[in-house]
C-alpha positions in Angstrom: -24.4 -11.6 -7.7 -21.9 -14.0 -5.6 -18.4 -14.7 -6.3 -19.1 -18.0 -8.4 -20.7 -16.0 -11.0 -18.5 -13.2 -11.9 -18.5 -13.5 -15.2 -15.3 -12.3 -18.0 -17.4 -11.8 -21.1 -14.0 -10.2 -22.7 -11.1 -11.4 -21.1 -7.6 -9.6 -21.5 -5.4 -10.8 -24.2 -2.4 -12.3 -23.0 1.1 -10.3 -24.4 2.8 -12.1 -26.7 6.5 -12.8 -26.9 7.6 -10.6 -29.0 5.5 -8.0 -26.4 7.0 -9.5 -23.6 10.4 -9.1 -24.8 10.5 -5.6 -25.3 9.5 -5.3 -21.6 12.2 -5.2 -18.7 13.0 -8.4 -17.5 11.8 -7.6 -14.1 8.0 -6.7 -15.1 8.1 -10.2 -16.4 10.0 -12.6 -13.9 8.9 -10.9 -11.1 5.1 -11.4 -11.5 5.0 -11.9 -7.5 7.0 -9.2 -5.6 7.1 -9.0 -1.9 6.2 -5.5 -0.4 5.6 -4.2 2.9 1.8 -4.4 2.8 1.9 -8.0 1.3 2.9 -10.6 -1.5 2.0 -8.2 -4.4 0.8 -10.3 -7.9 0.9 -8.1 -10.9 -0.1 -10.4 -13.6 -1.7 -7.7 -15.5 0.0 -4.7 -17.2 -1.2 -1.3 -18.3 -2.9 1.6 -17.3 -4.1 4.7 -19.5 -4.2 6.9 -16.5 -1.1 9.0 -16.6 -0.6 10.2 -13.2 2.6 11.4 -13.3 4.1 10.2 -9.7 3.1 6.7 -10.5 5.6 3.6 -9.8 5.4 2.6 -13.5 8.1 4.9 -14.5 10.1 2.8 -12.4 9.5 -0.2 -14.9 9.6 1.2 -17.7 6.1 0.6 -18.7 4.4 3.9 -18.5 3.9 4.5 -21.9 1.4 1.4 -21.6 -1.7 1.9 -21.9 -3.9 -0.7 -23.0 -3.8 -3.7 -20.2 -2.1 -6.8 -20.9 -2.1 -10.1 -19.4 1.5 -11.9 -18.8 -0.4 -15.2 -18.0 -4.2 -16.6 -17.2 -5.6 -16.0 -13.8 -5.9 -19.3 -13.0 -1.8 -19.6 -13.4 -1.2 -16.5 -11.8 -3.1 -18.2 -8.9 -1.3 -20.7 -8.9 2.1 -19.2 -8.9 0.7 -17.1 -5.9 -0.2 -20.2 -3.7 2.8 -22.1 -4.7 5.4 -19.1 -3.5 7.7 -20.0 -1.1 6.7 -16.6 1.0 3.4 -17.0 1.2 1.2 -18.6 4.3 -2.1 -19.4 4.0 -4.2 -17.3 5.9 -1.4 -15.2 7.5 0.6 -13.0 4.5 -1.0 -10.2 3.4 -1.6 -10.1 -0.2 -1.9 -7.0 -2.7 -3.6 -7.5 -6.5 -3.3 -5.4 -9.7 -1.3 -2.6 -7.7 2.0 -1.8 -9.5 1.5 -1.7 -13.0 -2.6 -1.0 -13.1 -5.4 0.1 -11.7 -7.7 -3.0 -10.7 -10.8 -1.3 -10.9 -10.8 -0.4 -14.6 -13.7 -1.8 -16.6 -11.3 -4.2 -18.8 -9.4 -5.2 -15.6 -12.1 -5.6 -13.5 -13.2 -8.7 -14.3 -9.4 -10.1 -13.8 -9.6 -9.0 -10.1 -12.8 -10.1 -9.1 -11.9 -13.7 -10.7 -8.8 -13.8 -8.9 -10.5 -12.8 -5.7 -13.1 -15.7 -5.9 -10.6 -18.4 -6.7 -8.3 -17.3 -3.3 -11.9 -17.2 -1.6 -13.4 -20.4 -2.3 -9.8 -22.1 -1.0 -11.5 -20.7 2.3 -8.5 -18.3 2.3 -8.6 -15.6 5.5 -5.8 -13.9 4.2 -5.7 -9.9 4.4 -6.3 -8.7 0.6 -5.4 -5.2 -0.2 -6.8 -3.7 -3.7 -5.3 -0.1 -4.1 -7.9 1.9 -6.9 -8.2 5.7 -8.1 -11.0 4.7 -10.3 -14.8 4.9 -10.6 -16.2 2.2 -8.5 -20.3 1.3 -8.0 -23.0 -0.4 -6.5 -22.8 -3.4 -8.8 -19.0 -3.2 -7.8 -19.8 -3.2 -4.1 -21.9 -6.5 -3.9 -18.9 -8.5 -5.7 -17.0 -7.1 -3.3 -19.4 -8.2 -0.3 -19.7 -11.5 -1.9 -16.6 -12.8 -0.7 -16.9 -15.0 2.6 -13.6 -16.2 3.6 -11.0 -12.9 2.9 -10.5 -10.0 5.1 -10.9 -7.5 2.2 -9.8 -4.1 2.0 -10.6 -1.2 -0.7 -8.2 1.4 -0.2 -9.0 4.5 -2.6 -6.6 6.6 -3.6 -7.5 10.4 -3.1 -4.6 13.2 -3.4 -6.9 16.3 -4.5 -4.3 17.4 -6.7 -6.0 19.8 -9.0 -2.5 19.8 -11.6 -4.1 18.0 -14.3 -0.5 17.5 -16.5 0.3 15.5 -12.7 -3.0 14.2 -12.1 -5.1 13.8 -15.2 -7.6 11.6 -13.5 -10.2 14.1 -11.7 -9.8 13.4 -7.9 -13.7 13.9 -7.7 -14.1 10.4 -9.0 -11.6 9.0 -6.5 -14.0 10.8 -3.8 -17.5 9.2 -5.6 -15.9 5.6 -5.3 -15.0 6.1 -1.4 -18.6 7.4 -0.3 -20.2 4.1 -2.6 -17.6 1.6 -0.6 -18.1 2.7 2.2 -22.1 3.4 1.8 -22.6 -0.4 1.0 -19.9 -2.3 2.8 -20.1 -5.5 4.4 -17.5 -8.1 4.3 -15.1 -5.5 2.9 -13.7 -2.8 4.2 -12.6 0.7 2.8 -9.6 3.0 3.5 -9.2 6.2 1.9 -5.4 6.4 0.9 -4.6 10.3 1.2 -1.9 10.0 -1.2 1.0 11.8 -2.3 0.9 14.6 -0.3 3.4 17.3 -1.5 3.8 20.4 0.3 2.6 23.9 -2.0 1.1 21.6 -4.3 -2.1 19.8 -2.3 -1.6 20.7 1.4 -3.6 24.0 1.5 -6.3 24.2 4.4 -8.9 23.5 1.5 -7.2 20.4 0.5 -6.6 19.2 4.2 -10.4 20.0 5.2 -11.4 17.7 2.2 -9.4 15.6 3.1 -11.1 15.6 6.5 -14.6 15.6 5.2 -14.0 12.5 3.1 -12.4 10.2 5.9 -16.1 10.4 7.4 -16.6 8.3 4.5 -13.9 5.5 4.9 -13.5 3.3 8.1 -9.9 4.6 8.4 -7.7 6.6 6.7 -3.9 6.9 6.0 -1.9 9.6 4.7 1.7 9.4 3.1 4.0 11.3 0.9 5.6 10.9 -2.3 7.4 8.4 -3.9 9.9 10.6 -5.7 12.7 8.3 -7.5 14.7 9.5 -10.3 12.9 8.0 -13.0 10.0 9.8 -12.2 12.2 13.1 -11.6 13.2 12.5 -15.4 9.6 12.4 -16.6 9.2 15.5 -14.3 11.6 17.3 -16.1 10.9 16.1 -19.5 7.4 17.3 -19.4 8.3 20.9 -18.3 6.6 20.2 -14.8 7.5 21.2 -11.4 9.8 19.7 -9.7 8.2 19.3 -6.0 12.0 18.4 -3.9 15.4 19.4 -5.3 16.5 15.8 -4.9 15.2 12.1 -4.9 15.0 9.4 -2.4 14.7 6.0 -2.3 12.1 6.5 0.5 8.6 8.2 0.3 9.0 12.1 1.2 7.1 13.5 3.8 8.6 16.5 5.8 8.1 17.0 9.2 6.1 20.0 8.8 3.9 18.7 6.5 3.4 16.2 8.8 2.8 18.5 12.0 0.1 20.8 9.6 -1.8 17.4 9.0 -1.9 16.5 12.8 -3.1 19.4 13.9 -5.4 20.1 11.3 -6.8 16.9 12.3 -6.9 17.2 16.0 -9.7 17.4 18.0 -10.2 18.4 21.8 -12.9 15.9 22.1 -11.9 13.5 24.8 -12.8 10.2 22.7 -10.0 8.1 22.9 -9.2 8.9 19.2 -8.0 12.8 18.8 -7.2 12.1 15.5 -9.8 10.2 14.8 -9.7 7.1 12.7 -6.1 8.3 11.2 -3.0 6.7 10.8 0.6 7.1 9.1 1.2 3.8 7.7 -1.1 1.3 5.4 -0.9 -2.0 7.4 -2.5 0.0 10.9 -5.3 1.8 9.1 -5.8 -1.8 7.1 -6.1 -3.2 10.5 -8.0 -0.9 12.4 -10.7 -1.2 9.4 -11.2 -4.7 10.5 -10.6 -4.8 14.2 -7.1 -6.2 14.5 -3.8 -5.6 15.7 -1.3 -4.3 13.0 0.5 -7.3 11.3 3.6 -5.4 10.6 4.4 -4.9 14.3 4.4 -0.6 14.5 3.7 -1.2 18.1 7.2 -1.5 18.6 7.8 2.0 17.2 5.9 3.7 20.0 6.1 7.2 18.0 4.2 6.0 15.7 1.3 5.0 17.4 0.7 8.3 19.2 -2.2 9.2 17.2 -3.7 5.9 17.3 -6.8 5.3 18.7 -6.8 4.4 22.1 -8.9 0.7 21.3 -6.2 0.3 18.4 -3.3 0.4 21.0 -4.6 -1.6 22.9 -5.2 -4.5 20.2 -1.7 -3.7 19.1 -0.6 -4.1 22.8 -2.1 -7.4 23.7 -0.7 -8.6 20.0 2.6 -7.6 20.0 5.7 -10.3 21.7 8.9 -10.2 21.1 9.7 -12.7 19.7 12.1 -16.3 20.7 16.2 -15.1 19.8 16.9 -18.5 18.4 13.6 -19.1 16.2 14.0 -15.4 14.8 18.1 -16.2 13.9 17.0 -19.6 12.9 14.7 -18.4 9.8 17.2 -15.4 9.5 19.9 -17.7 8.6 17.9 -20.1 6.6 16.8 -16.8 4.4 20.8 -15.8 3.8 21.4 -13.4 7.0 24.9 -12.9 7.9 26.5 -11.2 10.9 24.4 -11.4 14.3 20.7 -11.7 14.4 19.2 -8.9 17.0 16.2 -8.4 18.4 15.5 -4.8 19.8 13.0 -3.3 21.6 11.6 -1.9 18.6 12.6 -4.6 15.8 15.0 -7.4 14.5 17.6 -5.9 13.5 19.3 -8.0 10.1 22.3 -8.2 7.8 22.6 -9.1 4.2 18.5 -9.7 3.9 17.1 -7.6 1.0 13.4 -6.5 1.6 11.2 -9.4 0.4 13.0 -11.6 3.4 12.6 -9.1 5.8 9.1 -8.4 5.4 8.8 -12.9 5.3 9.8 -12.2 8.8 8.4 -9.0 9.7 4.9 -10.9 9.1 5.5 -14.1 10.6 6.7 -12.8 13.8 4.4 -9.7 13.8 7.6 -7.7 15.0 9.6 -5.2 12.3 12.4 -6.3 10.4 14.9 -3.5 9.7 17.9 -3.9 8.0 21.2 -2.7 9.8 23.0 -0.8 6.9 19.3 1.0 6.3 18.4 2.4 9.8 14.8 3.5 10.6 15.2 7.1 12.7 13.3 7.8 15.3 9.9 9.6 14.1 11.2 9.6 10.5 10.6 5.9 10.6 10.7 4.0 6.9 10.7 7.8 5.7 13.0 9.7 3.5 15.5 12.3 5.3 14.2 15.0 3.0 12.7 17.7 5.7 13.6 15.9 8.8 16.7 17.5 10.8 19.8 15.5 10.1 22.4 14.6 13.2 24.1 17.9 12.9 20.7 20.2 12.9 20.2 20.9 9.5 17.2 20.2 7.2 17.8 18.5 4.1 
């Protein structure tokens, strides 16, 4: 099967406006949002999977469960191509991963049609698709199919066994990484060891299958949990255990959850890669996958990259320049910065820029873009302060 003839025997029915009013405004104007691993399109809404930590609660959309489309694929495209942030084969782009999961049977379709009309542009473009959900063979030569973009699976895998948190079995999760990974070609697939929450799926027997499984993935990332007060509230409202005292506007992951996940991973082995293929955020194991420098300039945050592998810091090395003062202020002022423009050691450093602007530049300099009212601490960087010593010693 090639891209050209993916066919939608069934395709999603579009919401209509009565639907579409009853939704929050922000589900529906902001089709396109900006994240830090890419120009995110979200043109389909739904999912009947019910994990409980998931980012719908956030939009009020969780009791959805039969996908919807806000618009045709081909307009969605469209809109996608003609937004201002994005740069042909340069800005990484994310599909179908806020309010569903692109890899269910009814959504499918939706994905792999969007994929093959970015493709035959001749688009290079990184494309992340984030999925918990049964993936096959059939799947995996669509996938392959796909000449022009740098594709990336990433699978989500937590191995919590709390089915009122997780009702999706993470067994399926682990079935869909060994398939990608068996059969790739073009493509390639991440296993996304996701949310970690400490006394809940960090025992050794989640960690070593955790371990086992990144055999099966050509890198792997592990991050915490996204713990808002939305999803608190559903938390509580469902008589379910609350996993922090408080919420964050950052994911959580403690130090020490960190620290038992490094050494659990650590090996003697003098290969360059004592970790392994293992990495703490998305955009380095995304590039690792396919043999590039990270485009979200971690290099600069050296504490990061001490479990890369030793060939990945040195892509990231030769890749990473800091960039001209006066072009960086230049697009900084043109996007609505105020105040001085700085460029660090580690990252520009920006005023009155909220994040879509920030990760604009962030990706077309290759360098990080932090914001000065929102520092990034060292080794707690882009992290919540929940289990990290604060300034005075304490652990919050």
């Amino acid at each position: 099967m090639t891209s050209s003839t993916v066919p939608i025997r069934r395709p999603l029915p579009i919401l209509t406006a009565a639907q579409v009013r009853e939704m929050k405004p922000e589900l529906v104007a902001d089709v396109i949002e900006y994240r830090k691993s890419g120009l995110s399109l979200n043109h389909v809404i739904g999912c009947p999977l019910d994990c409980g930590y998931c980012v719908r609660h956030l939009f009020g959309n969780f009791e959805m469960k039969q996908p919807r489309r806000l618009m045709s694929d081909e307009e969605a495209v469209q809109q996608l191509l003609a937004h201002p942030y994005f740069r042909p084969h340069k800005t990484p782009l994310q599909l179908f991963n806020r309010a569903t999961d692109p890899m269910l049977p009814i959504v499918k379709p939706h994905l792999f049609n969007v994929l093959r009309q970015l493709d035959e542009r001749g688009l290079t473009n990184h494309v992340l698709v984030i999925t918990r959900w049964r993936v096959g063979r059939e799947d995996c030569e669509v996938l392959n199919s796909f000449r022009n973009l740098r594709l990336t699976v990433l699978v989500t895998h937590s191995g919590i066994d709390n089915s009122q948190i997780e009702p999706v079995d993470s067994a399926i999760a682990a079935q869909s990484l060994k398939t990608l990974h068996q059969y790739a070609e073009r493509y390639r697939t991440v296993l996304y060891w996701r949310p970690i929450v400490p006394g809940l799926n960090d025992s050794d027997t989640h960690l070593e299958r955790a371990r086992a499984l990144s055999d099966h993935a050509h890198a792997t990332v592990f991050t915490g949990l996204f713990f808002r007060e939305e999803i608190a509230a559903y938390y509580q409202a469902h008589g379910l255990p609350l996993p922090y005292g408080d919420t964050a506007r950052r994911k959580i992951m403690p130090e020490e959850s960190e620290q038992r996940i490094l050494d659990f991973f650590h090996s003697d082995a003098d290969s360059g890669a004592p970790y392994g293929a293992l990495f703490r955020k998305t955009s380095c194991a995304v590039a690792y996958a396919h043999g590039e420098a990270d485009y979200n300039g971690h290099y600069g945050i050296r504490e990061l990259c001490d479990i890369c592998p030793a060939e990945q810091l040195a892509r990231c090395q030769g890749a990473w320049i800091r960039p001209d003062a006066a072009a960086v202020t230049d697009q900084a002022r043109l996007l609505g910065a105020r105040g001085p423009v700085e460029i660090t050691d580690r990252a520009i450093v920006v005023e009155g820029l909220d994040e879509p602007p920030r990760y604009y530049l962030q990706h077309g300099f290759g360098y990080q873009c932090q914001d000065r009212d929102k520092p990034h601490h060292h080794r707690q960087h882009g992290r919540a302060p929940i289990g990290w010593p604060a300034q005075d010693g304490s652990t919050p």
